[in-house]
C-alpha positions as CSV (number, residue, x, y, z in Angstrom):
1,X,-30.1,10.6,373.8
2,X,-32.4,9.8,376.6
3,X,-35.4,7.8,375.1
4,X,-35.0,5.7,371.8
5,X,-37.1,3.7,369.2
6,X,-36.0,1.3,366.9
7,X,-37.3,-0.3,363.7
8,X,-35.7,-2.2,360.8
9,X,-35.0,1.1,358.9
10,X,-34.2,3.2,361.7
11,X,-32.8,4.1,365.2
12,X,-34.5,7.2,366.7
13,X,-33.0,9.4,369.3
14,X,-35.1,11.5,371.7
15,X,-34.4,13.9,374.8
16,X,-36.0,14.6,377.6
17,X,-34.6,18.3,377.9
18,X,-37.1,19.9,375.5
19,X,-38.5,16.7,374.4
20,X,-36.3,17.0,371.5
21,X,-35.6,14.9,368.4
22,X,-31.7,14.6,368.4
23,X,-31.2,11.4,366.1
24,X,-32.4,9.6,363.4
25,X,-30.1,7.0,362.0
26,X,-30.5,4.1,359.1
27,X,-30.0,0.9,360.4
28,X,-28.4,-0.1,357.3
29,X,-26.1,2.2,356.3
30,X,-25.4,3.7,359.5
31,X,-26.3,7.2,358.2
32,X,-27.2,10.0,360.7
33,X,-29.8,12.3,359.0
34,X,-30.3,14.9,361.9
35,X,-28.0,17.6,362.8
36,X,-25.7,17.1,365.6
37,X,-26.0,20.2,367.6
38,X,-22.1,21.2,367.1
39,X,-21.8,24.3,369.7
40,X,-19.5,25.7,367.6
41,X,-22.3,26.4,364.7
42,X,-25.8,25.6,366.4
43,X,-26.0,24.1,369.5
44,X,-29.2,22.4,368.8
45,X,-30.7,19.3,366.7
46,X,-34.6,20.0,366.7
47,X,-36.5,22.2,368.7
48,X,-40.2,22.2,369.8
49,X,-41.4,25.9,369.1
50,X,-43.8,27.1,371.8
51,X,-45.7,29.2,373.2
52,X,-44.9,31.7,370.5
53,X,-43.0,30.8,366.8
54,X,-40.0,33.4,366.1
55,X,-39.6,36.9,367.8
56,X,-41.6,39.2,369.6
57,X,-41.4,42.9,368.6
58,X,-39.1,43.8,371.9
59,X,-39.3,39.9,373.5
60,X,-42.5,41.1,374.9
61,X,-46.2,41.0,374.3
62,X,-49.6,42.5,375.9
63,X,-52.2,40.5,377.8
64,X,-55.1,41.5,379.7
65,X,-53.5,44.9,380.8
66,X,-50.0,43.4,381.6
67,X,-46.6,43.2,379.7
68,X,-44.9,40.0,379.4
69,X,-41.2,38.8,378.2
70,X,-40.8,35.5,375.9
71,X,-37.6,34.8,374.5
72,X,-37.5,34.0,370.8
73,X,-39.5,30.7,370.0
74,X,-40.8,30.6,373.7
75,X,-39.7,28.5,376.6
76,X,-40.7,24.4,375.5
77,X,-37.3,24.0,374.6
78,X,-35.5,24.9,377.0
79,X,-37.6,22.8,379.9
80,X,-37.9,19.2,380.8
81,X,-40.5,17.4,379.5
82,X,-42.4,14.2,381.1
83,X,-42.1,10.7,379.6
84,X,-45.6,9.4,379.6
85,X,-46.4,7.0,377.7
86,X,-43.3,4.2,375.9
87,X,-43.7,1.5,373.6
88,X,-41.8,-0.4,370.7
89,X,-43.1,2.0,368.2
90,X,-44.3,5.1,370.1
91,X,-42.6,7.7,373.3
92,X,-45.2,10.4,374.5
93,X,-43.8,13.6,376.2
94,X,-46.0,16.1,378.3
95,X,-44.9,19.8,379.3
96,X,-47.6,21.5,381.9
97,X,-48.1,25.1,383.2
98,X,-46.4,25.7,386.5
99,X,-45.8,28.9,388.5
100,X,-42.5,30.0,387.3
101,X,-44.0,29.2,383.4
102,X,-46.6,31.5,384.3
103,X,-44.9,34.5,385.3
104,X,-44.2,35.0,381.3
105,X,-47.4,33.0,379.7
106,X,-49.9,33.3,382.1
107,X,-52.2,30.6,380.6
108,X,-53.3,26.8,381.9
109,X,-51.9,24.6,379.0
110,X,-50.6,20.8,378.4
111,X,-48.1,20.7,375.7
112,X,-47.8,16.5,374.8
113,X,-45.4,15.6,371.6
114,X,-45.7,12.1,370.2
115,X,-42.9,10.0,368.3
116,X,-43.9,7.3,366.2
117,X,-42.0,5.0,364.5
118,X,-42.9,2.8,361.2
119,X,-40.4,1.2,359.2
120,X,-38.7,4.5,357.4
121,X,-41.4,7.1,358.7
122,X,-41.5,9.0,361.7
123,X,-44.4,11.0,362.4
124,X,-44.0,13.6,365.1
125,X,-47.1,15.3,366.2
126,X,-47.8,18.1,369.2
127,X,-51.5,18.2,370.9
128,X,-52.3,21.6,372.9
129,X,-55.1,21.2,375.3
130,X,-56.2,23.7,377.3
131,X,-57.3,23.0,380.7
132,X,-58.4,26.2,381.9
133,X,-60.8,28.5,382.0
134,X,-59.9,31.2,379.7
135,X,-58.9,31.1,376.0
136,X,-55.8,29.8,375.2
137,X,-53.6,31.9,373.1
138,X,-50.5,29.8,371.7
139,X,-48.5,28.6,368.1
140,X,-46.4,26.2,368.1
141,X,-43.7,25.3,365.2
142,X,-41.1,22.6,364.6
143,X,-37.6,23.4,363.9
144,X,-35.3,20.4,362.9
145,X,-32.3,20.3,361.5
146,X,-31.3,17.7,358.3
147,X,-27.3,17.0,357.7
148,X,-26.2,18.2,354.4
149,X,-24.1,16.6,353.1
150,X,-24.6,13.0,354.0
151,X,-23.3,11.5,351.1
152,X,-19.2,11.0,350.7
153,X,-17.2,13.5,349.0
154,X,-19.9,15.6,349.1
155,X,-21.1,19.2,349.7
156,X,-23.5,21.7,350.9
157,X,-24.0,23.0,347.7
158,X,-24.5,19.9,346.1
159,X,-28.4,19.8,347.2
160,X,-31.3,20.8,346.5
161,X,-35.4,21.4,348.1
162,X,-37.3,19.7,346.1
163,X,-41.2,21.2,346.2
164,X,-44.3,19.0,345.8
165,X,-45.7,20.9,344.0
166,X,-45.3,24.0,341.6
167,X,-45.2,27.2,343.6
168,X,-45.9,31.1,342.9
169,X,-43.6,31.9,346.0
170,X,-42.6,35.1,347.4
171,X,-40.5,35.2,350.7
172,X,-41.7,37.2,353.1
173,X,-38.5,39.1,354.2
174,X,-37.5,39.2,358.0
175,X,-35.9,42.2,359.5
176,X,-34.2,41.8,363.5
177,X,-36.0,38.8,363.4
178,X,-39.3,40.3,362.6
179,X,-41.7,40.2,359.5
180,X,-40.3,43.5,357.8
181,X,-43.9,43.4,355.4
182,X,-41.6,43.4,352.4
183,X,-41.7,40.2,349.9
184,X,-39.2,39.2,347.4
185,X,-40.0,36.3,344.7
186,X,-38.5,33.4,344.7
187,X,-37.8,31.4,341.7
188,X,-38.1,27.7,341.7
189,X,-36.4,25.7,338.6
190,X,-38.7,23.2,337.8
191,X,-40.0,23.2,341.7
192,X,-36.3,22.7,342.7
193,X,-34.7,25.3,344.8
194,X,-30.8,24.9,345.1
195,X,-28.8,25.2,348.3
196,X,-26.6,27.9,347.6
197,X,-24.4,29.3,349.5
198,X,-25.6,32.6,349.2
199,X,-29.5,31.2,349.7
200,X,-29.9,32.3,353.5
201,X,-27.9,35.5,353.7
202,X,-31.3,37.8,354.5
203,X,-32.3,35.1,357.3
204,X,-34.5,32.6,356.8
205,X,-36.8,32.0,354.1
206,X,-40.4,32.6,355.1
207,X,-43.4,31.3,353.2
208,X,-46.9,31.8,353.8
209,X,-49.9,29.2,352.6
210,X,-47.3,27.1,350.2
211,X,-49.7,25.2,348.1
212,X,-46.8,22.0,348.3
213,X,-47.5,19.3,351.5
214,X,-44.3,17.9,350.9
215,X,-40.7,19.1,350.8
216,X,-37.3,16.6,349.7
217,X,-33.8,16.7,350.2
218,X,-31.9,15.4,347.2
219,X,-28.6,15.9,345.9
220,X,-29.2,17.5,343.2
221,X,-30.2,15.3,340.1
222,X,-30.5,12.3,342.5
223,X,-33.6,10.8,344.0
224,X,-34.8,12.5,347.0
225,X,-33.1,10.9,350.2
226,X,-35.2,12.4,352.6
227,X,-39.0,13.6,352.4
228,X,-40.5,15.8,354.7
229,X,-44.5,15.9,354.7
230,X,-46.2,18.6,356.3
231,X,-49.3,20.7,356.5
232,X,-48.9,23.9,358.2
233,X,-50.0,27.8,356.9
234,X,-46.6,28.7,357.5
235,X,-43.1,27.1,356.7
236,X,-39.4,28.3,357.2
237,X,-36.3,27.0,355.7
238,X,-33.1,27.8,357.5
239,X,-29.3,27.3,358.2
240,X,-27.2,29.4,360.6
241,X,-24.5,30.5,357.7
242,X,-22.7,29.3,354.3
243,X,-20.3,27.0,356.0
244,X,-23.2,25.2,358.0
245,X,-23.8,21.6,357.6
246,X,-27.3,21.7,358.0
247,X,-30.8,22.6,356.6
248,X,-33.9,23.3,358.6
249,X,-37.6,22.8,357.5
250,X,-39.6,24.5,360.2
251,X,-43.7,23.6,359.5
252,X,-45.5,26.5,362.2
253,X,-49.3,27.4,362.5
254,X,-47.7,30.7,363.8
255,X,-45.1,33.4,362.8
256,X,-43.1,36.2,364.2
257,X,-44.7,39.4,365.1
258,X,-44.1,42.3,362.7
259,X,-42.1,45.2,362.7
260,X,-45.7,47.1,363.2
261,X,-47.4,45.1,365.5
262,X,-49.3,46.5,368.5
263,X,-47.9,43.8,370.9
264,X,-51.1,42.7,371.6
265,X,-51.2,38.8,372.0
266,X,-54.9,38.5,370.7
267,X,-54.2,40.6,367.6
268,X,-50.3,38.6,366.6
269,X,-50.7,37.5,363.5
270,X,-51.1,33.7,363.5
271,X,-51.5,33.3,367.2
272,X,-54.0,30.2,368.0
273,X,-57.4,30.6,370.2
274,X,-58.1,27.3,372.1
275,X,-61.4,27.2,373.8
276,X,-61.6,25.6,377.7
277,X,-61.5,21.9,377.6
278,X,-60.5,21.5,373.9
279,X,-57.4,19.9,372.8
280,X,-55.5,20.6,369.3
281,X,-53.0,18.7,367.0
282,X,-50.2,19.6,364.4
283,X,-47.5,17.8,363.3
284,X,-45.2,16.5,360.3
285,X,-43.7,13.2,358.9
286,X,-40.5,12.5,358.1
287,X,-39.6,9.3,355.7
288,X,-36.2,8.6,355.3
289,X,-35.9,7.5,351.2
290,X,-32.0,6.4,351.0
């Protein structure tokens, strides 16, 4: 932990590496709700997804004639980020293009992320702004991790997703990594998915245009102890394995190439166009409920 906020609810832990979310504890009960990054599982707690969310068909993609390499989920993670602006309540992080970031996204862009604190809510919010002269061509996706179990005696497969709403979802099935265009339905028990075991053994589940704005963890037939509010046209739930301690809701405004795509960067499905000189936000809340 680098940076932290405090409230009377919670204690919120913050990197500079990545400008990544690596703690959110209640002050009263001394419960951690965020995934500690055990190597030995997942070496991360939160990561910022950007310039690209998921894979690239072959880690690379076509731009104005030229063939570049991204890494899964880009290269925001990985680098250090900028404090900028600190307060009680508020820590502002900025990422800019430099010359080494633009041998493999060759774009003018200012990535800042925003953590702010009230009381049992932190909001967390990203805004691209383009300060160039070209279109910028970018997603950007969260990807944090919730501890399951938190509560004693407990496990994994005790919880449950609880969905805001009631959903006709299908899962759009990943293949290597990539959209495979195949879909499976999912059923929902009275909007309740349970955290099986078996639940992430094809990847991650993928959703497209979920009709729900907010996601909860509860164990199951409990009230919800952590809600997660969101609104993104594209959402991913994840967790490494069935032994893992963890859960991941991942809200992205874009998604991994597909097994058939062309390459092209302009033509990736869900890929954002910023004009020169405008600026854009996305971002999620997370309330802590017990």
């Amino acid at each position: 932990m680098d940076y932290s906020l405090t409230s009377s609810d919670l204690i919120v832990g913050v990197k500079t590496l990545g400008a990544e979310l690596c703690s959110i504890k209640g002050v009263s009960n001394g419960v951690e709700y965020v995934w500690q990054a055990n190597p030995a599982d997942w070496g991360r707690h939160a990561p910022i997804l950007f310039p690209i969310v998921g894979k690239l068909k072959g880690d690379s993609y076509e731009y104005k004639g030229k063939t570049y390499h991204l890494p899964q989920h880009g290269f925001a993670r990985d680098q250090p980020f900028s404090l900028i602006e600190s307060t009680k309540s508020k820590l502002v992080f900025e990422l800019t293009s430099n010359d080494k970031l633009k041998l493999v996204y060759p774009f003018d862009f200012s990535l800042s992320v925003t953590y702010e604190l009230s009381g049992n809510s932190l909001r967390i919010s990203y805004a691209v702004k383009n300060p160039g002269t070209d279109p910028l061509l970018y997603s950007v996706g969260a990807h944090p991790a919730f501890r399951i179990p938190v509560h004693p005696k407990a496990k994994r497969s005790d919880y449950e997703i609880l969905f805001e709403k009631e959903e006709a979802v299908a899962v759009h099935l990943i293949d290597g990594g990539l959209l495979s265009g195949k879909t499976e339905p999912l059923a929902l028990e009275q909007n309740s998915l349970a955290i099986s075991d078996s639940l992430f053994d094809k990847d991650a589940l993928v959703f497209k245009g979920l009709a729900s704005k907010k996601l909860s963890l509860a164990k199951t037939g409990e009230a919800p102890f952590l809600n997660f509010y969101f609104d993104a046209p594209y959402f991913g739930i994840w967790s490494k394995s069935a032994t893992s301690q963890f859960v991941c809701l991942e809200p992205w405004n874009g998604i991994a190439d597909s097994v058939n795509h062309n390459q092209a960067l302009k033509k990736k499905e869900g890929i954002r166009s910023l004009a020169p000189g405008a600026t854009e936000t996305f971002g999620f809340t997370v309330e802590i409920a017990g």
